[in-house]
Each structure stands twice: as C-alpha cells, then as structure tokens.
FIKOL-664352 format. One record per atom (N, C-alpha, C): residue number from 1; residue in one letter; atom name; x, z, y. Coordinates in Angstrom, 3 decimals, decimal comma. Each point is the difference from the previous one (the first is absolute). Layout:
<sites>
+-----+------+------+----------+----------+----------+
: seq : type : atom :       px :       pz :       py :
+-----+------+------+----------+----------+----------+
: NUM :    A :   CA :        X :        Z :        Y :
...
+-----+------+------+----------+----------+----------+
</sites>
This chain:
<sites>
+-----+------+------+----------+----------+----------+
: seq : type : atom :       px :       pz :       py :
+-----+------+------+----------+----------+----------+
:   1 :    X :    N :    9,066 :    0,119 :   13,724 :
:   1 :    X :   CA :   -0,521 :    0,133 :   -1,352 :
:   1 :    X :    C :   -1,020 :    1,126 :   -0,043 :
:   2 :    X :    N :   -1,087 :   -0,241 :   -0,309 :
:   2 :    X :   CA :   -1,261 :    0,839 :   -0,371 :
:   2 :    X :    C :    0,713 :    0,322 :   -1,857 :
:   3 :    X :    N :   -0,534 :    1,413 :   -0,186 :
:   3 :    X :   CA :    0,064 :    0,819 :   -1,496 :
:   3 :    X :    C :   -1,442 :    0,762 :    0,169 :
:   4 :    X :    N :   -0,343 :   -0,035 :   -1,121 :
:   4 :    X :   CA :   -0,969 :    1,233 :   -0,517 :
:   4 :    X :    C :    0,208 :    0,372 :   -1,469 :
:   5 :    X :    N :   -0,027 :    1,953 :   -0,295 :
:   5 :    X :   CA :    0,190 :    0,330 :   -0,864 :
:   5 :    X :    C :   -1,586 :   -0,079 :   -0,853 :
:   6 :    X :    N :   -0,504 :   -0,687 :   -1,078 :
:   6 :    X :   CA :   -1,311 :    0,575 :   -0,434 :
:   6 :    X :    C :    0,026 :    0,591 :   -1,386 :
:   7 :    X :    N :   -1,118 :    0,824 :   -0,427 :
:   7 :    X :   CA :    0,124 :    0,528 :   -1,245 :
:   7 :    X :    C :   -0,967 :   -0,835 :   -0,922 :
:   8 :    X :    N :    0,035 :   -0,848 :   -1,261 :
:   8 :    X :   CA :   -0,843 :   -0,647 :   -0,381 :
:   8 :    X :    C :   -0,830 :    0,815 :   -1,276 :
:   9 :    X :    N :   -1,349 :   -0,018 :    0,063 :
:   9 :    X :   CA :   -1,119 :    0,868 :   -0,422 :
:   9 :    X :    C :   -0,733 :   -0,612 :   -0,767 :
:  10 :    X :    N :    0,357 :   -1,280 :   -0,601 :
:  10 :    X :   CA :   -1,102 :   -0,570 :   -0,708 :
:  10 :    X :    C :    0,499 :    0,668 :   -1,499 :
:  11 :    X :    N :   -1,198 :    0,396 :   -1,117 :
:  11 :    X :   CA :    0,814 :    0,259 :   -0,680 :
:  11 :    X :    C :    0,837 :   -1,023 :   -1,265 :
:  12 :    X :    N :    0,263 :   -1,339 :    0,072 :
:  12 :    X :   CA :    0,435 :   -0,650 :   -0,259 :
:  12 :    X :    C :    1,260 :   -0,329 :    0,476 :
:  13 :    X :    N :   -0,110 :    0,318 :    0,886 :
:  13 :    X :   CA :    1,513 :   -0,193 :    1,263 :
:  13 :    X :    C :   -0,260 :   -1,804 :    0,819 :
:  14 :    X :    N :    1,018 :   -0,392 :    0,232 :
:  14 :    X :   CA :   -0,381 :   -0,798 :    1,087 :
:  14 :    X :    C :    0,108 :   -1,569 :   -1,243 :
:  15 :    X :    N :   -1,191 :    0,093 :   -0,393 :
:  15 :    X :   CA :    0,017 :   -1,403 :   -1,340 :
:  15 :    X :    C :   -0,810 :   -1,314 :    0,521 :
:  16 :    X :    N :    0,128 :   -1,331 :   -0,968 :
:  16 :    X :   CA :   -0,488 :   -1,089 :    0,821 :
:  16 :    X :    C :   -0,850 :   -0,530 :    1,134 :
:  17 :    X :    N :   -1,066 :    0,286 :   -0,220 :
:  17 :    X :   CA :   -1,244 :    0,286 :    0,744 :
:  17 :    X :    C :    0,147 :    0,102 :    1,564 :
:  18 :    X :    N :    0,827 :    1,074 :    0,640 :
:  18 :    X :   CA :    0,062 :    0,551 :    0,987 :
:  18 :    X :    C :    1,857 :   -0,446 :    0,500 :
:  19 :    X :    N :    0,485 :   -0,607 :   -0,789 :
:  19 :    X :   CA :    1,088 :    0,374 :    0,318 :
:  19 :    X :    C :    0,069 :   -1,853 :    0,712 :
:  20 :    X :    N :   -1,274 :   -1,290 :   -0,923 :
:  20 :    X :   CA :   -0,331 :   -0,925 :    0,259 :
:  20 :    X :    C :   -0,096 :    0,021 :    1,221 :
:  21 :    X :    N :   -1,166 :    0,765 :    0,446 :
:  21 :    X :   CA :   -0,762 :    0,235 :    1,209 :
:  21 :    X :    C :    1,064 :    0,103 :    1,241 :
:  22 :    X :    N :    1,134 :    0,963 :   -0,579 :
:  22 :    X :   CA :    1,203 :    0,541 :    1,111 :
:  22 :    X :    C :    0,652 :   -1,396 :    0,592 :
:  23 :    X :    N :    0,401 :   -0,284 :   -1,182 :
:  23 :    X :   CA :    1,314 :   -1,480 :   -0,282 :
:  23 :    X :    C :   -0,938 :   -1,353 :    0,961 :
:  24 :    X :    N :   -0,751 :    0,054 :   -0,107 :
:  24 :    X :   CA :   -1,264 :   -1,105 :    0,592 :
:  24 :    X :    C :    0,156 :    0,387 :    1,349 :
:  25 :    X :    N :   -0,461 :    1,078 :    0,448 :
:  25 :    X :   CA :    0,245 :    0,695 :    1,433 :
:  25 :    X :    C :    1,431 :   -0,180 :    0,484 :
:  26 :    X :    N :    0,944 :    0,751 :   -0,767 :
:  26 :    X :   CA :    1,056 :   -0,544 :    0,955 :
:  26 :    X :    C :    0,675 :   -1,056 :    0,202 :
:  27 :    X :    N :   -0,320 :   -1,111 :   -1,032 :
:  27 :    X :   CA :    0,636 :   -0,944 :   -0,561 :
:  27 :    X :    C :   -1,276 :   -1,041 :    1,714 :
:  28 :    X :    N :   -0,453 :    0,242 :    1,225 :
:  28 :    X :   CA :   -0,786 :   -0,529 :    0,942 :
:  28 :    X :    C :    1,437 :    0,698 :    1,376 :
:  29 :    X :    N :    0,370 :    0,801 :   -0,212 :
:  29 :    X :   CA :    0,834 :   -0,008 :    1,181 :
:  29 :    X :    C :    1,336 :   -0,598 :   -0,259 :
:  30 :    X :    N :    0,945 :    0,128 :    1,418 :
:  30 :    X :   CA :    1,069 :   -0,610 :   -0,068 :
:  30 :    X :    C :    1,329 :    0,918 :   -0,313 :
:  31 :    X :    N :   -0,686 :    1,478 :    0,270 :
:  31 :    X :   CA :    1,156 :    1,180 :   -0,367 :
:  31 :    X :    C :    0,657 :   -0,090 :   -1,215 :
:  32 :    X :    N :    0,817 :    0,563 :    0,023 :
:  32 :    X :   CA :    0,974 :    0,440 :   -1,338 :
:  32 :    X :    C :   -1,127 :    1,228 :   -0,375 :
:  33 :    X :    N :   -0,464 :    0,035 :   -1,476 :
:  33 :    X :   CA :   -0,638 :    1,008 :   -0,132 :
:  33 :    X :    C :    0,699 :    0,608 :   -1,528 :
:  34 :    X :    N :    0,303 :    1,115 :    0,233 :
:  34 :    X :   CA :    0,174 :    0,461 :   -1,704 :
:  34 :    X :    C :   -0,640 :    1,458 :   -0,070 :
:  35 :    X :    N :    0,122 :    0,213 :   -1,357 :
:  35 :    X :   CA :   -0,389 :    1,172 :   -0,699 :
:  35 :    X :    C :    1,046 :    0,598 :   -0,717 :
:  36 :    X :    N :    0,469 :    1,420 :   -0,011 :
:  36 :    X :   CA :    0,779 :    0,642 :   -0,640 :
:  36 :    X :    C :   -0,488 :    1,202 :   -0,663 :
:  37 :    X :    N :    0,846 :   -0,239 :   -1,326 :
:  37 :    X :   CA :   -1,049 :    1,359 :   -0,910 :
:  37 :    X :    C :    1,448 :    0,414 :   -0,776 :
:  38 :    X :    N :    0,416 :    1,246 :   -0,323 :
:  38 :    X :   CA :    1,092 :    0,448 :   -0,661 :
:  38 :    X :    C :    1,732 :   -1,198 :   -0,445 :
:  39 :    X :    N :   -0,132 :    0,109 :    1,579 :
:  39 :    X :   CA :    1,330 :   -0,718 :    0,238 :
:  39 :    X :    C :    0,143 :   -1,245 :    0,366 :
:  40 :    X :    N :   -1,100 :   -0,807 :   -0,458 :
:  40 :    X :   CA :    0,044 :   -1,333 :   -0,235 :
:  40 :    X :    C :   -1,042 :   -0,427 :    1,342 :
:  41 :    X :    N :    0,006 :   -1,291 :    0,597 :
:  41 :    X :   CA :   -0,285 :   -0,380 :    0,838 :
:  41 :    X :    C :   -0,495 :   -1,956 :   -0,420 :
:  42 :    X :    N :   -0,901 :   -0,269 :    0,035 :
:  42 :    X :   CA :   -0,355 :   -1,340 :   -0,151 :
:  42 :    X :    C :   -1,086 :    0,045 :    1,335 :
:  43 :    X :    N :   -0,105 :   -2,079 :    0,069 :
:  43 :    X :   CA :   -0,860 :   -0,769 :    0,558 :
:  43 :    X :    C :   -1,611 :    0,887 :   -0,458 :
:  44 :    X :    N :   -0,151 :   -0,014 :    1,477 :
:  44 :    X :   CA :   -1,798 :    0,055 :   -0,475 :
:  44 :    X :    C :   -0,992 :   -1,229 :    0,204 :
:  45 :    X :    N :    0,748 :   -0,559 :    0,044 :
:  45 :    X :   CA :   -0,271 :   -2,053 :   -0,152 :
:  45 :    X :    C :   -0,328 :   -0,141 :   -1,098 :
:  46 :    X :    N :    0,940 :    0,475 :   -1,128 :
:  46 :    X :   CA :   -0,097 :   -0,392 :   -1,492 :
:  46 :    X :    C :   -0,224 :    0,738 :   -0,565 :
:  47 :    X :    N :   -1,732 :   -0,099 :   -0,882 :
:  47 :    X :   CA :   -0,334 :    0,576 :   -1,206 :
:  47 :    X :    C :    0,806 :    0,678 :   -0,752 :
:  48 :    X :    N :    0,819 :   -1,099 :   -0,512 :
:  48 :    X :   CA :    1,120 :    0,567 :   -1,116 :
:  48 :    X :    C :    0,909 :    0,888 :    0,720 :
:  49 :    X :    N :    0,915 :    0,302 :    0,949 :
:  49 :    X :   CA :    0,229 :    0,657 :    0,773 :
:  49 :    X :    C :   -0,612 :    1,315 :   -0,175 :
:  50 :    X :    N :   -1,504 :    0,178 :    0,237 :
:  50 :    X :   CA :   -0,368 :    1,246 :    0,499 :
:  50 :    X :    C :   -0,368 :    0,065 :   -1,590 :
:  51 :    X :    N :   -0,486 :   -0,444 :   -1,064 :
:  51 :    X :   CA :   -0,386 :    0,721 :   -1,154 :
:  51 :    X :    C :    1,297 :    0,255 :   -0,605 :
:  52 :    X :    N :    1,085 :   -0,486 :   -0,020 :
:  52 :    X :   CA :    1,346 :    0,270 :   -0,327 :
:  52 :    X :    C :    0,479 :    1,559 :    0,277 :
:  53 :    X :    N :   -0,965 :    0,497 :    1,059 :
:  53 :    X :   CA :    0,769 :    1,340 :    0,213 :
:  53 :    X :    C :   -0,678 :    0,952 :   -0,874 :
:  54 :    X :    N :   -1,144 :   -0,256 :   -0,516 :
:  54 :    X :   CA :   -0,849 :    1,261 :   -0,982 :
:  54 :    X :    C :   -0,359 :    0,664 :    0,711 :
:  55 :    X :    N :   -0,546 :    0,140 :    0,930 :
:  55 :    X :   CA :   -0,482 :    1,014 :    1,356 :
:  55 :    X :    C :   -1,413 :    0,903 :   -1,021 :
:  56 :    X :    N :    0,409 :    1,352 :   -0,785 :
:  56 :    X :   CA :   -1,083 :    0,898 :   -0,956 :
:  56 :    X :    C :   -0,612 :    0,458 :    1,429 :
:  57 :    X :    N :   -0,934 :    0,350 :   -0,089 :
:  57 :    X :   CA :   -0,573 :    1,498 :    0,698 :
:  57 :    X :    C :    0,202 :    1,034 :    0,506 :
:  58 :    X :    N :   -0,413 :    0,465 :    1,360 :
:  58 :    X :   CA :    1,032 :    1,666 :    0,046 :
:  58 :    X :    C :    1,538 :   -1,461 :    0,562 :
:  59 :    X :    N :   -0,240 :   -0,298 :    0,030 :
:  59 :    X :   CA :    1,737 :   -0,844 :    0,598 :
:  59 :    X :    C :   -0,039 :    0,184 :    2,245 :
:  60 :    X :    N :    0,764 :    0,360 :    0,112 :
:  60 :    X :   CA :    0,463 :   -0,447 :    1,313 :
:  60 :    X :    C :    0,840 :   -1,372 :    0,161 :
:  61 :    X :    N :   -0,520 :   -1,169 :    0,719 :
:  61 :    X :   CA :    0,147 :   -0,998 :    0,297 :
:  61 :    X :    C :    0,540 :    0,088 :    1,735 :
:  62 :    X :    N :    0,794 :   -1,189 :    0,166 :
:  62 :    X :   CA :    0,686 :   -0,464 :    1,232 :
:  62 :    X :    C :   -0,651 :   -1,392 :    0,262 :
:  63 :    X :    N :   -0,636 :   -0,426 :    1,038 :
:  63 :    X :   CA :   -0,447 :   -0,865 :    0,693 :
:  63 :    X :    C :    0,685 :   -0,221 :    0,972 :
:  64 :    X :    N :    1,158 :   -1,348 :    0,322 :
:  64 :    X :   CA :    0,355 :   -0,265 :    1,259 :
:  64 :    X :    C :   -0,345 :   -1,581 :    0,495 :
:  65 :    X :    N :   -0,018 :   -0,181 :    0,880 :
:  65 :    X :   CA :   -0,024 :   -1,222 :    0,740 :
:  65 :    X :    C :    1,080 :   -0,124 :    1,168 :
:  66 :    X :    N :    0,595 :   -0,969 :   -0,067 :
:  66 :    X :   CA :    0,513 :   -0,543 :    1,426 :
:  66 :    X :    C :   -0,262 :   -1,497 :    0,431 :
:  67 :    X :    N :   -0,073 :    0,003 :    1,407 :
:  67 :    X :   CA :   -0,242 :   -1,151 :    0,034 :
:  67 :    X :    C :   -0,707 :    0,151 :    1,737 :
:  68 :    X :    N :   -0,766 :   -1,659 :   -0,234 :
:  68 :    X :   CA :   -0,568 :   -0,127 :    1,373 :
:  68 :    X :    C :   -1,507 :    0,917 :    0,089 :
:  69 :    X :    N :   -0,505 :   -0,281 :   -1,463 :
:  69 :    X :   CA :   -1,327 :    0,571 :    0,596 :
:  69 :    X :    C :   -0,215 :    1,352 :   -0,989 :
:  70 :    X :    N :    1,773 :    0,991 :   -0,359 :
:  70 :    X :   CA :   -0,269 :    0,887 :   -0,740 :
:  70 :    X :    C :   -1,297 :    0,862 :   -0,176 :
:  71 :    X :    N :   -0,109 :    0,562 :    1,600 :
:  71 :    X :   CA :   -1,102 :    1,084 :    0,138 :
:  71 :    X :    C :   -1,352 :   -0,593 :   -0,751 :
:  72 :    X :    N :   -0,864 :   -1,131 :    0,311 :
:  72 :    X :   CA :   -0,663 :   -0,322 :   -0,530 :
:  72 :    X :    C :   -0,167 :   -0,162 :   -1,500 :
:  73 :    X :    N :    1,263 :   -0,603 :   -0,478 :
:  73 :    X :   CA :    0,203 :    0,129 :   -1,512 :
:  73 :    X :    C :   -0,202 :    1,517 :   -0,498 :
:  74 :    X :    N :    0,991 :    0,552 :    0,738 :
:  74 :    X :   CA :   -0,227 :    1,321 :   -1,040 :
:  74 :    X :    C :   -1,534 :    1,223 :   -0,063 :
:  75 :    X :    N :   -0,546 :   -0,202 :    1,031 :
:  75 :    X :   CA :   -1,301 :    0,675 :    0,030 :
:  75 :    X :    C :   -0,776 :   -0,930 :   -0,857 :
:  76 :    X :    N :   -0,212 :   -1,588 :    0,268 :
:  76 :    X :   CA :   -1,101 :   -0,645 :   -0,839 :
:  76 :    X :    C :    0,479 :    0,508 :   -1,761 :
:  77 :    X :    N :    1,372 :   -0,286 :   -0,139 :
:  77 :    X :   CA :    0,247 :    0,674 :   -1,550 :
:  77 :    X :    C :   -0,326 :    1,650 :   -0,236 :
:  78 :    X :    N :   -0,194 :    0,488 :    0,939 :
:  78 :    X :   CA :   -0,238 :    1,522 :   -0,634 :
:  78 :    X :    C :   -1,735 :    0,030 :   -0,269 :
:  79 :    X :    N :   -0,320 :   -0,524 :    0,714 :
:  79 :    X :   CA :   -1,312 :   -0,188 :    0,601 :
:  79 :    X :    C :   -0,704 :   -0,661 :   -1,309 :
:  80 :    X :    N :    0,652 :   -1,086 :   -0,657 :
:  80 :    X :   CA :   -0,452 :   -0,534 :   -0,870 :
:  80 :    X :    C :    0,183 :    1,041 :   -1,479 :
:  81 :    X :    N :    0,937 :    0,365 :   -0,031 :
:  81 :    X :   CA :    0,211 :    1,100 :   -1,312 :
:  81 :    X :    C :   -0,865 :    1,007 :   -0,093 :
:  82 :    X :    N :   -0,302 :    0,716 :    1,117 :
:  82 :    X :   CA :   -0,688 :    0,342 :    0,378 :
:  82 :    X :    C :   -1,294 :   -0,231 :   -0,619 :
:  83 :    X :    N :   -0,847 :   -0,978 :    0,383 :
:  83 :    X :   CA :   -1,218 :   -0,598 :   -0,197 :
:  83 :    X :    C :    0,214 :   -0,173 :   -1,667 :
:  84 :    X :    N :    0,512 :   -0,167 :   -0,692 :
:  84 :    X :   CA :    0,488 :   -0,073 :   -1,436 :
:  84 :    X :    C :    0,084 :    0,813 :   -0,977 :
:  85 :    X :    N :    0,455 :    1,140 :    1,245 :
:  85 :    X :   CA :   -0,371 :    1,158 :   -0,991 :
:  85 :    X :    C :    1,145 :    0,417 :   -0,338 :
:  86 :    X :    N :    1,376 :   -0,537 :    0,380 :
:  86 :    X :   CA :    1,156 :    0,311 :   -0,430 :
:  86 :    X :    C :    0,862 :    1,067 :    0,014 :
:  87 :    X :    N :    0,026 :   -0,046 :    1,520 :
:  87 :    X :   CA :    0,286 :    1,118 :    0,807 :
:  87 :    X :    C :   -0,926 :    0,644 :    0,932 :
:  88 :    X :    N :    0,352 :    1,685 :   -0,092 :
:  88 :    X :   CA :   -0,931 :    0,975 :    1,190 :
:  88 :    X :    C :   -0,013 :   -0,847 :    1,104 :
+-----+------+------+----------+----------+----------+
</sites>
C-alpha cells in the first residue's frame, strides 16, 4: 500500500472542479484508491464519495492506493492535484 499525507491550499478547499478531475484519474486504474480527511475514509472512484467529505482549505488529506499498479496511481493523483492547484 502506497499513502501520502497532502495539505490542500486551494482556497475553496478540495470542490467540484478538481475533485472531477481527481475521481476521472483514479477512477483509469485498477488500485483500491481512497481519500481520508478527519476520520472518514471514502472511494476516490466516486464523486459523491469524495465531495461527501467537505475537504475546506488548510485541510490535511490522506491519499492511499493499493493494488497492482499502486505506485503509478498514487504519483499520477498527486501530480494531477497538483496541476489544479489543489495541493502544494
């Protein structure tokens, strides 16, 4: 299992737009991918899933993947937030 801790910087926090962009990205590999934000843990497959958590600004987020082609998953998702503007 690949984890990364990130801090999210948009000042909106992590809202449709980008969070589309995420769910689209991981929703192409075969890993188990989730996101965890103050306790709670959902699919980063599903939209509803990830807007369900309210991810504000200033938030520290959990990114994990497991799977066959974790490593790849989890850099292309940081990589993409990244480019978004989401996270540093």
């Amino acid at each position: 299992m690949k984890e990364i801790n990130v801090l999210v910087v948009d000042p909106v926090g992590l809202h449709a737009r980008p969070a589309t962009v995420a769910v689209n990205a991981a929703s192409k590999f075969k890993s188990n991918v989730k996101v965890s934000f103050n306790g709670k843990s959902v699919n980063m497959k599903s939209i509803m899933g990830v807007m369900s958590l309210g991810i504000p600004t200033q938030s520290e987020i959990t990114i994990s993947c497991e799977g066959e082609d974790e490593e790849t998953a989890i850099k292309t998702i940081e990589e993409i937030l990244k480019e978004q503007k989401v996270i540093a």
